[in-house]
C-alpha positions in Angstrom: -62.7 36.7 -35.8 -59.2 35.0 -35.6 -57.6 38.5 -35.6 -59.9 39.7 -32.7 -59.1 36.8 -30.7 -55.7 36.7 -31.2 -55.8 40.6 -30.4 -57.8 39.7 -26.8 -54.8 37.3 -26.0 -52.6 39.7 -26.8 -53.6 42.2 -24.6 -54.3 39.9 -21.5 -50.7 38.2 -22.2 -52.0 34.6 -22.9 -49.7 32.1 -24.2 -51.0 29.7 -27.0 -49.4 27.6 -29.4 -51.0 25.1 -32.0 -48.9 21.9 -31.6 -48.4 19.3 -35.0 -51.4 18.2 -36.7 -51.8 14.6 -36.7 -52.9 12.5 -39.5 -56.6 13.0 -39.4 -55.6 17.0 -38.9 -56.3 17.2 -35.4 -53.7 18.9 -33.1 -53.5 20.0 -29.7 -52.9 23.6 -28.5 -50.4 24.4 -25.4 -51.8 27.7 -23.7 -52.0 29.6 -20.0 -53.9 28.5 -17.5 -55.3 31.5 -16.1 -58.7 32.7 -15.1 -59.5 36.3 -15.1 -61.7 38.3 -13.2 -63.6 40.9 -15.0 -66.1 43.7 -13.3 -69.3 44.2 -14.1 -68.0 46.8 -16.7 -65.7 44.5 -18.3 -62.6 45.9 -17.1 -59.7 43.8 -15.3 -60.2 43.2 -11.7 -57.6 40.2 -10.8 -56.3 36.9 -12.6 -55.8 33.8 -10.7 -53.1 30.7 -11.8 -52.9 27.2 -10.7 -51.1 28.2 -7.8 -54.3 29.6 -5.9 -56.8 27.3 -4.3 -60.9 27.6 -4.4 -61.0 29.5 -1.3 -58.4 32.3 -2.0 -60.1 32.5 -5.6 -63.5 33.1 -3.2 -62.1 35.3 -0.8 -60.7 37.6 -3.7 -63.7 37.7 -5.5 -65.8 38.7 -2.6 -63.3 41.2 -1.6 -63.7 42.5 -4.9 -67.5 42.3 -5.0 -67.1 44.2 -1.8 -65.0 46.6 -2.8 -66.4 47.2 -6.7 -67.5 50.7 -7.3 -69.4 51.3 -11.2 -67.4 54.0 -13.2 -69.3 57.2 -13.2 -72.1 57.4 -16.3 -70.3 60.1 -18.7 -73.9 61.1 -19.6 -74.7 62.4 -15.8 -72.4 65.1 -15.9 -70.0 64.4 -12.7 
């Protein structure tokens, strides 16, 4: 829904803002330009702006692949 997605923006600090409609109704939006890294649990691992290039994007991925350890299953009793 609108209200979820604004909600998710929110919480990862993404900038968006609808620009003027035009006369057919159209518009463009203005927004960050970010790409986040989420685990295989969904949680937030790293972000990455414009600033980093393909191969530091790779490296910290792999690093993070790596490195990723699953949160412990609530339902096995450790």
């Amino acid at each position: 829904s609108p209200e979820e997605v604004r909600a998710a923006g929110k919480a990862y600090r993404v900038y968006a803002s609808q620009g003027p409609r035009d006369q057919d109704g159209d518009y463009l939006v203005d927004h960050s330009v970010l790409i986040y890294l989420l685990g295989p649990d969904g949680l937030f691992l790293d972000f990455y702006g414009r600033g980093k290039s393909a191969q530091d994007i790779a490296r910290s991925v792999r690093r993070h692949m790596d490195t990723y350890r699953p949160l412990p299953d609530p339902g096995d009793g450790q």
